[in-house]
C-alpha positions as CSV (number, residue, x, y, z in Angstrom):
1,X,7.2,6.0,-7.8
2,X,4.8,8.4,-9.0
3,X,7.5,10.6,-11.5
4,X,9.0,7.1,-12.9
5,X,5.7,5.5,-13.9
6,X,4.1,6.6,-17.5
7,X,0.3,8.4,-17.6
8,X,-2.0,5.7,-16.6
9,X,0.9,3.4,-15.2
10,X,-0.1,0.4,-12.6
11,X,1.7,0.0,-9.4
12,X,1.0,-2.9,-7.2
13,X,2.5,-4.3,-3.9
14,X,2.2,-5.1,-0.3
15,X,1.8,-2.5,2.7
16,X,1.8,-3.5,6.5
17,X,-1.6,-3.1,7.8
18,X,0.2,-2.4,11.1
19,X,2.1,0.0,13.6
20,X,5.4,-0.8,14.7
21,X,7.6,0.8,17.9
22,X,10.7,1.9,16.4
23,X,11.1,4.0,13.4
24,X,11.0,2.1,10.5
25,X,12.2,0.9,8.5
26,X,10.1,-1.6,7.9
27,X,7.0,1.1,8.2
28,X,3.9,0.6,9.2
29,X,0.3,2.4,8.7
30,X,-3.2,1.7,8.5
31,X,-5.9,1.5,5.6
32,X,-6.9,5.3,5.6
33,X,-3.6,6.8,6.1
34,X,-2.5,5.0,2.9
35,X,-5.8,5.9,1.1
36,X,-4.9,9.8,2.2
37,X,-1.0,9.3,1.3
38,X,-1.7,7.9,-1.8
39,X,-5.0,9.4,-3.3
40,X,-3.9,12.7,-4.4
41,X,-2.0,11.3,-6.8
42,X,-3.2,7.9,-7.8
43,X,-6.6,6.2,-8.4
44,X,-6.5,3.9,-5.4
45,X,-8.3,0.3,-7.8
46,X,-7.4,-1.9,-4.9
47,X,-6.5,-1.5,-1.1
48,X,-7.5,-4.4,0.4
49,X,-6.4,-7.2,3.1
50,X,-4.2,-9.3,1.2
51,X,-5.4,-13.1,0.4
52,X,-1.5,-14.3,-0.2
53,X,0.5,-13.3,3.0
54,X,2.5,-16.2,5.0
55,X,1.3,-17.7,7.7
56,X,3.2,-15.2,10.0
57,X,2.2,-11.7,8.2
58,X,-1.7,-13.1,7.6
59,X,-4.1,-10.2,8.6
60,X,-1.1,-8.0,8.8
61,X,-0.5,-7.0,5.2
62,X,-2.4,-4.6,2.2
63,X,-2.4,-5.7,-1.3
64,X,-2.4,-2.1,-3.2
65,X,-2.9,-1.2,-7.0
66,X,-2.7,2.3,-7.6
67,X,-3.2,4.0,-10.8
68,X,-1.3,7.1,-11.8
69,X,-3.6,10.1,-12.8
């Protein structure tokens, strides 16, 4: 994502805020991995538990916004 975003591009989404037993996918991770995955090369604006999940994924999600640097 990082080469196909312009200087200063936005990327937003979801992340599971959880581990899962087999190998993914879907993949899982916690809060600081994705901070140390992510913040070489992105300004991390937002990682935080996200407000909008379903019923079912609610305290299991991460809403991320990442700027590229």
């Amino acid at each position: 994502m990082h080469s196909l975003l312009k200087p200063n591009g936005i990327l937003t989404g979801l992340l599971f805020k959880r581990e899962f037993a087999q190998q993914g996918p879907p993949f899982g991770g916690n809060q600081a991995d994705y901070q140390q995955l992510f913040e070489s090369q992105f300004d991390i604006l937002q990682l935080t538990d996200s407000t909008n999940s379903i019923p079912q994924r609610q305290g299991n999600e991460l809403f991320f916004e990442l700027r590229k640097k």
